[in-house]
C-alpha positions in Angstrom: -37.0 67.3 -218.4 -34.5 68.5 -215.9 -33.7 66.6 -212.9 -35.3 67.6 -210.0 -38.0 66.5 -206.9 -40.9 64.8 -208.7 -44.2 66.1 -207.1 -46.9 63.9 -207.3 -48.9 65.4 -210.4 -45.5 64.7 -212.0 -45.0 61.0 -210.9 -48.2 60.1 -212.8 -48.2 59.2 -216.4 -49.9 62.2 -218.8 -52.7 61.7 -219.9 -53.9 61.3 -224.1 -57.1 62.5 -224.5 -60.3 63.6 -226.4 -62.0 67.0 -226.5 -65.0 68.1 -228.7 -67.5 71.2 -228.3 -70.2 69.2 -229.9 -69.7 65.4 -228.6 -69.7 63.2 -231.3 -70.5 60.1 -230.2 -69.2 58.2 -232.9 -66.0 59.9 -233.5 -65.9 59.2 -229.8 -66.4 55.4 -230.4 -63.6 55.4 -233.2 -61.2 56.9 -230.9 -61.9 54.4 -228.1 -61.9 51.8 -231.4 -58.0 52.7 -231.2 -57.0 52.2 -227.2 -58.5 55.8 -226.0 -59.4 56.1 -222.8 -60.2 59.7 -221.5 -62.2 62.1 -222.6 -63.1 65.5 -221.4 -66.6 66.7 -220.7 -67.5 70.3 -220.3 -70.9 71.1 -218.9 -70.6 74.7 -219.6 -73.5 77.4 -219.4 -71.7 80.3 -221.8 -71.2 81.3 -225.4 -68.0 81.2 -227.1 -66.5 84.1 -228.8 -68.9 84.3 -231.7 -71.9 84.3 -229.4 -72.7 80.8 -230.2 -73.3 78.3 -227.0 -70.2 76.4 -225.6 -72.2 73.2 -225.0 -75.1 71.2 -226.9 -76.5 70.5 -223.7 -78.5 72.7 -221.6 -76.8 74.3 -219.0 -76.6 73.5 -215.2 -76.6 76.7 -213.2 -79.7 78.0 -213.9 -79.5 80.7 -210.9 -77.7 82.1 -207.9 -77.8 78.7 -206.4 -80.1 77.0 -208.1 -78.1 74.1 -209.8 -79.5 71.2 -211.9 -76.8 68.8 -212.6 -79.7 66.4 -215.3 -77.5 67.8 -218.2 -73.9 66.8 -216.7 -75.6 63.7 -215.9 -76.6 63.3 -219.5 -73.5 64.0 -221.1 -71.1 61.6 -219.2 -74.2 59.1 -219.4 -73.9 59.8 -223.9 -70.0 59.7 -223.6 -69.8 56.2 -221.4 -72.4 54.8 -224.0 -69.2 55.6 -226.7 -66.0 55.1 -224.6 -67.0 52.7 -221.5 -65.9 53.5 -218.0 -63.4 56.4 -219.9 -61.5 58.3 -217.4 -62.9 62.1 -217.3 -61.3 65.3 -217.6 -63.8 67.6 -216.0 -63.7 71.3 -217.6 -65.7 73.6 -215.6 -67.2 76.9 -216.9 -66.6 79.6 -214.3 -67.7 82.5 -216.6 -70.6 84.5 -215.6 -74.2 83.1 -217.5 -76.1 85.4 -219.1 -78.2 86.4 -216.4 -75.4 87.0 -214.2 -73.8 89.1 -216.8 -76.2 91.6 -216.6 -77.4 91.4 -213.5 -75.4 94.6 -211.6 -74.4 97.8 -213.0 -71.1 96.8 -212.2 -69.1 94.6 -214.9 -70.0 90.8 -214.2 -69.0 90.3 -217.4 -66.3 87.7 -217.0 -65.6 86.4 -220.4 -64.5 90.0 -222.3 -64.1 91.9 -219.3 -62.3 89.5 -216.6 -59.7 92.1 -215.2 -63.0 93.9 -214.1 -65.5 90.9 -212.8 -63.3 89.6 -210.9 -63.4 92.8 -208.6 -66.5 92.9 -208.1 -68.1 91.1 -205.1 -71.4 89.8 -206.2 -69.0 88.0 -209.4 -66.9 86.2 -206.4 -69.4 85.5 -204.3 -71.7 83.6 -206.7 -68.7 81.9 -208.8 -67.3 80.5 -205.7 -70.4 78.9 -204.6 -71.4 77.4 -207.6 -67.5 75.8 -208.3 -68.0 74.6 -204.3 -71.6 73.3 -205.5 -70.5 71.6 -208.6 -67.2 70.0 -207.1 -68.9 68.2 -204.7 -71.7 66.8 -206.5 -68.9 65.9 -209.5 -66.5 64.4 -206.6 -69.3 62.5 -205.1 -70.5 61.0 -208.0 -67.7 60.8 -210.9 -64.6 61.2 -208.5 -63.3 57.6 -209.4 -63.2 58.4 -212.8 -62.2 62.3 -212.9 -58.5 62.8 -213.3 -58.2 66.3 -213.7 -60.3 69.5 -213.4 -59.6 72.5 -215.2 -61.1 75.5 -214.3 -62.2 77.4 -217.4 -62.8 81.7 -217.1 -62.0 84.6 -218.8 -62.4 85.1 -223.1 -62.7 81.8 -224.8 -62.0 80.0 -221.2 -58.0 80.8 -221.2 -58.2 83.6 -218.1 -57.4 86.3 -220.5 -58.9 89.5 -219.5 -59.6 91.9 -222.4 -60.5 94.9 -220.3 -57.4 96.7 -221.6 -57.1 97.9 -218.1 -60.2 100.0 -217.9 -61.6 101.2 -215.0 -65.0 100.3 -212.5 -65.7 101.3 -209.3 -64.7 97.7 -207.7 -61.5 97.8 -209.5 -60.3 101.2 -208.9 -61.1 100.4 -204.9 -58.6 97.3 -205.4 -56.2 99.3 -207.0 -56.1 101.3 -204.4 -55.7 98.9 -201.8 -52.6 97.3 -203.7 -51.3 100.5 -203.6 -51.7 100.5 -199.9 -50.4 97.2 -199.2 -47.2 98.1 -201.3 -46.6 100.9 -199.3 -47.2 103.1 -202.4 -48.5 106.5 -202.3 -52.4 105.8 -202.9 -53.8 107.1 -206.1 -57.3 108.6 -206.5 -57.8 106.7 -210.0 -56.4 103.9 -212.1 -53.5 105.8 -214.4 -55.6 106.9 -217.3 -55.6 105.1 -221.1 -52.7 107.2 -222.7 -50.5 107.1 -219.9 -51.1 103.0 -219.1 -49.9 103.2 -223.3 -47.2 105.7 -223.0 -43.5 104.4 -223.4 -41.1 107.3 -223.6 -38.0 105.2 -225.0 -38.3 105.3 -228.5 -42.2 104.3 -227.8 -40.7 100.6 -227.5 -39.7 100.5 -223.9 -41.2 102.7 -220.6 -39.0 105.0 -218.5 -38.7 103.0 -214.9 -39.3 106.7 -213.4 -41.6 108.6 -215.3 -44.0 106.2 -216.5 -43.9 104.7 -212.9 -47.5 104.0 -213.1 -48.4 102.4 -215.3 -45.7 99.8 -214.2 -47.4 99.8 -211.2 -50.5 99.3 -212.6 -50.0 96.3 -215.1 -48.4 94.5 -212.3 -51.2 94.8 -210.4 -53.8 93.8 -213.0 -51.9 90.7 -214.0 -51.2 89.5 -210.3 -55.1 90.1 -209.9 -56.3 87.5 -212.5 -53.2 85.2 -210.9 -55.1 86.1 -207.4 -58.4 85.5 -208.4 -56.8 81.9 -210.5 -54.9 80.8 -207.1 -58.2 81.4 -204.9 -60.2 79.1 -206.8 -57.9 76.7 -207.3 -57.2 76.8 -203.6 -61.3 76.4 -203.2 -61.4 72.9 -205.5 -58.4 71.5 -203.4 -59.6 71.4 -200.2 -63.0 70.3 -201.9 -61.4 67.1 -203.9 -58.1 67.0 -201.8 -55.7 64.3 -203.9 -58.4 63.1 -205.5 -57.7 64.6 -209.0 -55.4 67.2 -210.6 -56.2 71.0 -211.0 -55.7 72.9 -214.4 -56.4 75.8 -216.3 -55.0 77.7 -219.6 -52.7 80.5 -218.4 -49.2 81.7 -218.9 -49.0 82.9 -222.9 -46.0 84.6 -222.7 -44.8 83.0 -225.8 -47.6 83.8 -228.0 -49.6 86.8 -226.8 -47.4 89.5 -229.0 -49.3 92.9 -230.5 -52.0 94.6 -228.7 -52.2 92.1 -225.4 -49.1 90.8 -224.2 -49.0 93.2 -220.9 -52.2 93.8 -220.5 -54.1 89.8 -221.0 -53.1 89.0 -217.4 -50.8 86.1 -218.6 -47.9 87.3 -217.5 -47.7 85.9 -213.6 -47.7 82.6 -214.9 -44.7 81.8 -212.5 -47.0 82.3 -209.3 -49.4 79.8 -210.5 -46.8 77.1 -211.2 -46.0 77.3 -207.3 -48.7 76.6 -206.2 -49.2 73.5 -205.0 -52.6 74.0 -205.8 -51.6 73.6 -209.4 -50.8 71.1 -211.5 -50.4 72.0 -215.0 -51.2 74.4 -217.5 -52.6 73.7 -220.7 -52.3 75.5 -223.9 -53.0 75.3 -227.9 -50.3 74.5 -230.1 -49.5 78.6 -231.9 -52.0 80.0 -233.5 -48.6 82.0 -235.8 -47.0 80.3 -239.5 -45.2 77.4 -237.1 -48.7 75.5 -236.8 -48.4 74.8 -241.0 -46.9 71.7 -242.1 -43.0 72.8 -242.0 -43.5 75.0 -239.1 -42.3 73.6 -235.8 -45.4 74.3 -233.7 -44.8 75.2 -230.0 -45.6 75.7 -226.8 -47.6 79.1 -225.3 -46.0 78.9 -222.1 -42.3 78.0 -221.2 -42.1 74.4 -220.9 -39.0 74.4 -219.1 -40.6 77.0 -216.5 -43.3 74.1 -215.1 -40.5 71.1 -215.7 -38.5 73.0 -213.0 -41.2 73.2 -211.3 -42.4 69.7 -211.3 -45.3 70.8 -212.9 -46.9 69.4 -216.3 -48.0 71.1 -219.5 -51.1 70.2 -221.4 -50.6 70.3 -225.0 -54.0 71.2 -226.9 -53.9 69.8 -230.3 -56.9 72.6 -232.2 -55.0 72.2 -235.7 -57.4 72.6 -238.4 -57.1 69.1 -240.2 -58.1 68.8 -244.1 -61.9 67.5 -243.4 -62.4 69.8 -239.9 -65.9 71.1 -239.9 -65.6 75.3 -239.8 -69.4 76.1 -238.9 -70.6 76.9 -235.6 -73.8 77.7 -237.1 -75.2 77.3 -241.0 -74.1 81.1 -240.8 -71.2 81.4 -238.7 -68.1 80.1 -239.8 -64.4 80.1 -238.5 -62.5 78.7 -241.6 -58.8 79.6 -241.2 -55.8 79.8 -244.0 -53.7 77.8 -241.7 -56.1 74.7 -241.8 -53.5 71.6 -243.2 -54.0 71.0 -246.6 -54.7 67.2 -247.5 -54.6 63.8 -245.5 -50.5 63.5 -246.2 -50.1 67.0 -244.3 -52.6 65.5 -241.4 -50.8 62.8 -240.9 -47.6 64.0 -240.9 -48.8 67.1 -238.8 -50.6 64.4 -236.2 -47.5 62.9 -235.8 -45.4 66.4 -235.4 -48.0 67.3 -232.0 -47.9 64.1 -230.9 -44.0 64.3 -230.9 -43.7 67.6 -229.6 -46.0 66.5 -226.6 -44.7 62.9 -226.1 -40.6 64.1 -226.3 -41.9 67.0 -223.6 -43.5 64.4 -221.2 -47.0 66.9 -221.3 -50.3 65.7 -221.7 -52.4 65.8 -224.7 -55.9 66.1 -226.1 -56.9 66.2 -229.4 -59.2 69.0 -229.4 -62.3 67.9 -232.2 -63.7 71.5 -231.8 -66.9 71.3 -233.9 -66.5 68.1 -235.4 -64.8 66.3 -238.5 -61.3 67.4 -237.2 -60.3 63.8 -237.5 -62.0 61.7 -240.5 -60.6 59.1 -242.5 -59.0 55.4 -242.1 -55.7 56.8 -242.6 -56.1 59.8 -239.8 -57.9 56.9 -237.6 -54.9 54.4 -237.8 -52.6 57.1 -237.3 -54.3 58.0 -234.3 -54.3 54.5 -233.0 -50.0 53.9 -233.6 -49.5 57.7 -231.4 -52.0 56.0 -228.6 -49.4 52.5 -229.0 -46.7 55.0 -228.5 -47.6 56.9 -226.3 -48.4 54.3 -224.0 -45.1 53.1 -224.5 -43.2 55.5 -223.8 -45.1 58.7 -222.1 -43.7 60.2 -219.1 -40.6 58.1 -218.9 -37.6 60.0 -217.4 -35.5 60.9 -219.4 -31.9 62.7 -220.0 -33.1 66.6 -221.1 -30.3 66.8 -224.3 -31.1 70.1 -225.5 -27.6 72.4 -225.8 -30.2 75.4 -226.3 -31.7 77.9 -224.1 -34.4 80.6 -224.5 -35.0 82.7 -221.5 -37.8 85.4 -221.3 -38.3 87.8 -218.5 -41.7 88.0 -217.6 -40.7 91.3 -215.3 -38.9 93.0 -218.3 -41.9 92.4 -220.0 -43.6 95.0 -218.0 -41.8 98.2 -219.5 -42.7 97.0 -223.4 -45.0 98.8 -224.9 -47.4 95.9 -226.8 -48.5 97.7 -229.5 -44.9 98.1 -230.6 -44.4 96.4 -234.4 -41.2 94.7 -233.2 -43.1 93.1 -229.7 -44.1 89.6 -232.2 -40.3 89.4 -233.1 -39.3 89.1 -229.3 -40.9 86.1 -227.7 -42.7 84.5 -230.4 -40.6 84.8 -233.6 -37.6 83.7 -231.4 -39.5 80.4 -230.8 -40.5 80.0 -234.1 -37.0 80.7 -235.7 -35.5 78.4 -233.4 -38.1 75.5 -234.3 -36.2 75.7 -237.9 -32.6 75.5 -236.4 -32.3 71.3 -236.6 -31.5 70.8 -232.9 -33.6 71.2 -230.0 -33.8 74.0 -227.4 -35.8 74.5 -224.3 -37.3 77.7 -222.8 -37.1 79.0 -219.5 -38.3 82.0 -217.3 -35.1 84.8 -215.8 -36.2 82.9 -212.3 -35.6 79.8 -213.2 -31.7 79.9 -213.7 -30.9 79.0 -210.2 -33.0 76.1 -210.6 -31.8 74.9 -213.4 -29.8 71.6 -212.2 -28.0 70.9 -215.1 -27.3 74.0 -216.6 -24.0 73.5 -217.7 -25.6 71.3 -220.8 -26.8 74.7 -222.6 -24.0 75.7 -225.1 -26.0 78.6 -226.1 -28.1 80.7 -223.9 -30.7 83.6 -225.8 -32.2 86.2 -223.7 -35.1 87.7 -225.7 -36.2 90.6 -223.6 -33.7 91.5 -220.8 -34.2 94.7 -220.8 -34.5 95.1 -216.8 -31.6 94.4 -215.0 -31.5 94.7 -210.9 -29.1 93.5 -208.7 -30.2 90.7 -207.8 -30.9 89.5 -211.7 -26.9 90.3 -212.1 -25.9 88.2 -209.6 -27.8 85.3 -210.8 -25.7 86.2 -214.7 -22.7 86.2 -212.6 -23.1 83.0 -210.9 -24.8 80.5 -212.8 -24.4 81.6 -217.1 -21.3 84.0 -217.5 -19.0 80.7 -217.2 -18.0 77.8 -219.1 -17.1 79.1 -222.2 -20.8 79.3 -223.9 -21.9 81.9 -226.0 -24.9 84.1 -224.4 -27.1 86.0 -227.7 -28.5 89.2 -226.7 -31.6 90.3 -228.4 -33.1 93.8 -228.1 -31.7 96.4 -225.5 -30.4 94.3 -223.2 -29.7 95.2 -219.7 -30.3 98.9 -220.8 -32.4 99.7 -217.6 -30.5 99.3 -214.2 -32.6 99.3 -211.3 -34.4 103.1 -211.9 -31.9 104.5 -214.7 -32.3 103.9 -218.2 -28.7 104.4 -220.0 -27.5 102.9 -223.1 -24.0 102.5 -221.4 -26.1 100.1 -218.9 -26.1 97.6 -221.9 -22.4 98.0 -222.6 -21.7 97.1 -219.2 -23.9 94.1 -219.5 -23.1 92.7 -222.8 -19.4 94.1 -223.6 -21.1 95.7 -226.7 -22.6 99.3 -227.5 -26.5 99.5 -228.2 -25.9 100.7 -231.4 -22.8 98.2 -232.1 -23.2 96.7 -235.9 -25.1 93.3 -234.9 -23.6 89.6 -234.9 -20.4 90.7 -233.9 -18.8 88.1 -231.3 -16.8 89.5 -228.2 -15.0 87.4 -226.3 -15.7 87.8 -222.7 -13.7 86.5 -219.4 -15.4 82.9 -219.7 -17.9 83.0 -222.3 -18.9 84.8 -225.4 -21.2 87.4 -226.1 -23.3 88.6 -228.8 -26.0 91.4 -229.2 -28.8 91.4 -232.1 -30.3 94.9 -231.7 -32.7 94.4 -234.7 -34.9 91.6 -233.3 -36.0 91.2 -237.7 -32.2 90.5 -238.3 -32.6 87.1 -236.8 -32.8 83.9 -238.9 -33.4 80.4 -238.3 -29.9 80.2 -241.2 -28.3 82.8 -238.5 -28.9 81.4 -235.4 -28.4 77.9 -236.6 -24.3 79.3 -237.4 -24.0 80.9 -234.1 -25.5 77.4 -232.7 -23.0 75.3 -234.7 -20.0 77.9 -233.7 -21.0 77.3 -229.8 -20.7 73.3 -230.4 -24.4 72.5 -230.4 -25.4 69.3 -231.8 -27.4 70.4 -235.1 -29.0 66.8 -236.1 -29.9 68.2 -239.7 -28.3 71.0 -241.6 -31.9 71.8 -243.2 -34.1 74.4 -241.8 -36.7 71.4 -240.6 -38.2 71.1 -236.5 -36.6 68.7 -234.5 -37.5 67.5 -231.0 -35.1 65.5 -228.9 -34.9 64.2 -225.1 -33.5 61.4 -223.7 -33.4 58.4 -226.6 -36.5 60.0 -228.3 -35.8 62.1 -231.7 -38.7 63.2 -233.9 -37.6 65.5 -237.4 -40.6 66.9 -239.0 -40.8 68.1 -242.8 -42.7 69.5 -245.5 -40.0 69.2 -248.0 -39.1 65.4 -247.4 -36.1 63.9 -248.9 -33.0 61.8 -247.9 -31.3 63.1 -245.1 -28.0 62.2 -242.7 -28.9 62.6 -239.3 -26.7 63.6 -236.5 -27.3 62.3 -233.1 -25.9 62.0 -229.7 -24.8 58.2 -230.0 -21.2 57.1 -231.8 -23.1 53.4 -232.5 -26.4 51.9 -232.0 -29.6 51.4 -233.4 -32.5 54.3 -234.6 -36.0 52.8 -234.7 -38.5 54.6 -236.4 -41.3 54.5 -233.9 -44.1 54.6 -236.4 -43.1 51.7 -238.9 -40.5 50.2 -236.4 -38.5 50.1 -238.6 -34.5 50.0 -237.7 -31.6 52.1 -239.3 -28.6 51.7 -238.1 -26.3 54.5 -236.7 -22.4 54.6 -237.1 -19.9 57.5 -236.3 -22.7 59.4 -235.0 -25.2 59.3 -237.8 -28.1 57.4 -239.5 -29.8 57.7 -243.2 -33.2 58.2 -243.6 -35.6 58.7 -246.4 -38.3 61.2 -245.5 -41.7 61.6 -247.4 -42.8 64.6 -248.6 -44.6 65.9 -245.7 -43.5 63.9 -242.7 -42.9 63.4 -239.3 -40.6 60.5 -238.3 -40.3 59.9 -234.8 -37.1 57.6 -233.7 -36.0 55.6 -230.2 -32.2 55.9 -230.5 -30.5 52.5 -228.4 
């Protein structure tokens, strides 16, 4: 993590935790059996996304304001009996129940259709009074023992709104008075389904002129659900004050790809993280390849965009073990090809979250979903060394080491056209190709270069999606990354809209090289060097790895194997396994393997270590 003001959701230590859908009580004893000591408990009153309900207990809204908290009393009455006096993370299901749902002719519909509930006033009225209602019965009676709320809405609780823009009354009237206080001519209706589609370049990117808006109007549909996200948390602050933290899942830029990156409601992720309302956001590991054994996993959101921030990610460990349990129902079931294969692959992908989270300074839970996720002496003890460690050694500060840099542009994003087959390659198969490189990077938001303290460590800087360039955004190249000799990779069209003109010469200017230029050629530039990958499927983990090596990164292993490094922690996970030179940023010293404790011994900048086959060896370098 960067260096920078500490706010106080930062100062504290993260938290490890357990989550479960069903509450097993005694997988809940076994994980207390190992040093746990927080749980989280979600009293919720919906269905998930297979219709199927949320929570084994009955629910506590039963109408408009007619509450009865006897289940929530229940449930951290069964959990205490399994983990006593266990800290609480309190989830708390703002979605509409069913009798809300259907209560109006206009859309309360929160879970599928948030962009549209959230319009409506009957929705916002009764949501805000029961998350008043429930935070001040929950801070009156559990507030000792609640760290954290997280305030759950929107399809499967993660504030994604899968209205695909379409119209109601309320949210045509809001659209109109965005317009207004824009100072934008005022529209009769919302832009209609083909033209809130249409991109006229080469149906990849839209025109900034012609398909004005629908620019417009995504903007304002994701700064909605960032409204409506920022009102409530304001609400539960002034209810529990200091009390306990405030989180919710938002910000996906990383992962949403094909049919929902623009239109989900993710993408004003950077609003939310200012608020000091705020502090974290939580998110699975990806739901892509990188979650197998071998892959490197990852982050939905850009870590580096909340450590600048001072703010916290919470990593959500959902894996699908060997023994996790796939039925919601005896006839529904959710059993996924990704699932790890056998207890060697749990282990060693156990250890790979627990690394990613723990070298990130997030939080974690381990998220049981419907049971069984985590069976088995070996899983258990496993379980119980990451809780050693991570007491150890969580939320230390630490020296950020990574030499790489991915930076998205959440207002670039804007002018794609989601449906497009190459939108996966930009965000998310960047991250995943760069999980295989053998050195670490970190990812960052446009906005956050000028907070970037140290930003002379980055060797190599990748911009995945540039394709909007103001003034404003060239100043900030000018002054803070065209210097210092480091190599800047271009990927996609870069820079080939300039304020309202769209111009291929726009990207020569930018990059010193032709849109069409033959890719991976390196030009030389005043003080740095550039490259442009126009092909986003060019792009290999072997490729970027050379142009890595070539810009005097640090590569700790020449195989194509996830590595996560900060400070003097370095975890290297594998599915192949095998003996393997190490490089690291120490001449001489010691590398302790964290796990068996034991020592190997580094001289000239390198160690030997024997890796099983899978593994994940996490190492404190002194």
């Amino acid at each position: 993590m960067n260096s920078h003001k500490k706010t106080a959701s930062a100062n504290q230590l993260p938290f490890l935790a357990y989550r479960s859908f069903i509450a097993p009580l005694n997988t809940i004893e076994k994980f207390a059996d190992k040093g746990f000591d927080t749980l989280c408990v979600f009293p919720a009153h919906t269905v998930n996304s297979r219709g199927t309900p949320y929570s084994p207990y009955p629910p506590v809204w039963k109408w408009f304001d007619h509450l009865d908290f006897t289940p929530f009393d229940q449930m951290v009455h069964d959990f205490s009996q399994a983990m006593p006096d266990a800290k609480l993370i309190c989830m708390i299901d703002m979605n509409s129940p069913a009798w809300l749902e259907h209560y109006c002719m206009q859309s309360c519909d929160s879970f599928n259709n948030l962009g549209q509930a959230i319009h409506n006033p009957v929705w916002q009225k009764s949501v805000s009074s029961y998350l008043q209602q429930f935070l001040r019965y929950a801070n009156r009676k559990y507030g000792k023992r609640i760290q954290a709320y997280v305030l759950a809405c929107g399809a499967t609780d993660e504030w994604y709104d899968y209205s695909m823009g379409c119209e109601s009354h309320c949210r045509r009237e809001a659209w109109r008075r965005w317009c207004r206080k824009n100072h934008l001519p005022v529209p009769e209706d919302i832009p209609s389904i083909s033209a809130r589609d249409r991109a006229l370049h080469e149906n990849f990117l839209r025109d900034p002129v012609k398909d004005r808006a629908a620019l417009y109007y995504w903007r304002f549909c994701n700064q909605s659900i960032a409204d409506a996200i920022l009102k409530f948390a304001n609400i539960a602050r002034k209810i529990i004050r200091d009390k306990a933290q405030i989180g919710c899942f938002y910000g996906y830029i990383l992962e949403k790809s094909s049919s929902n990156l623009v239109s989900c409601g993710h993408l004003e992720y950077e609003r939310v993280l200012d608020s000091p309302d705020i502090d974290f956001l939580i998110s699975p590991g990806t739901y892509t390849s990188a979650r197998k054994i071998g892959g490197g996993s990852g982050f939905l959101i850009p870590h580096g965009t909340a450590a600048v921030r001072s703010k916290r990610l919470l990593h959500e460990c959902d894996q699908r073990t060997h023994t996790f349990n796939p039925w919601l129902t005896p006839d529904i079931t959710l059993r996924m090809k990704t699932a790890w294969p056998d207890e060697a692959s749990t282990v060693a992908g156990l250890k790979r979250e627990a690394a990613l989270g723990l070298i990130n300074r997030t939080h974690l839970w381990w998220f049981d979903m419907w049971g069984d996720f985590y069976q088995g002496e070996a899983i258990m003890n496993t379980l119980g060394q990451i809780c050693r460690i991570w007491s150890k050694h969580a939320g230390i500060p630490a020296k950020d080491v990574c030499e790489i840099a991915m930076i998205v542009d959440p207002d670039s994003t804007y002018y794609l056209n989601q449906n497009h087959p190459d939108v996966p390659e930009i965000n998310l198969g960047t991250r995943n190709k760069l999980n295989l490189i053998g050195a670490p990077f970190e990812v960052y938001s446009f906005n956050d270069i000028p907070k970037i303290e140290k930003l002379q460590q980055y060797k190599l800087v990748i911009f995945t999606s540039l394709f909007h360039l103001t003034p404003e955004k060239k100043a900030s190249l000018r002054k803070y990354v065209f210097k210092e000799g480091r190599t800047i990779l271009w990927l996609g069209p870069a820079g080939i809209m300039d304020g309202e003109t769209y111009d291929p010469e726009n990207c020569r200017k930018l990059t010193g090289h032709a849109v069409t230029e033959k890719n991976f050629v390196l030009r030389k530039m005043k003080n740095w060097n550039s490259i442009l990958v126009r092909d986003y499927d060019k792009v290999t983990p072997g490729i970027l790895k050379e142009i890595a090596e070539r810009a005097g990164v640090l590569i700790y292993t020449h195989r194509e194997w996830p590595v996560y490094a900060e400070g003097n922690l370095l975890s290297i996970h594998t599915m192949d396994g095998g003996k393997e030179e190490i490089r690291v940023p120490i001449k001489s010293g010691t590398a302790t393997e964290l796990f068996s404790e034991k020592k190997y011994p580094v001289v000239n900048g390198k160690f030997l270590y024997r890796f099983q086959k899978p593994d994940t060896a996490m190492f404190e370098l002194s």
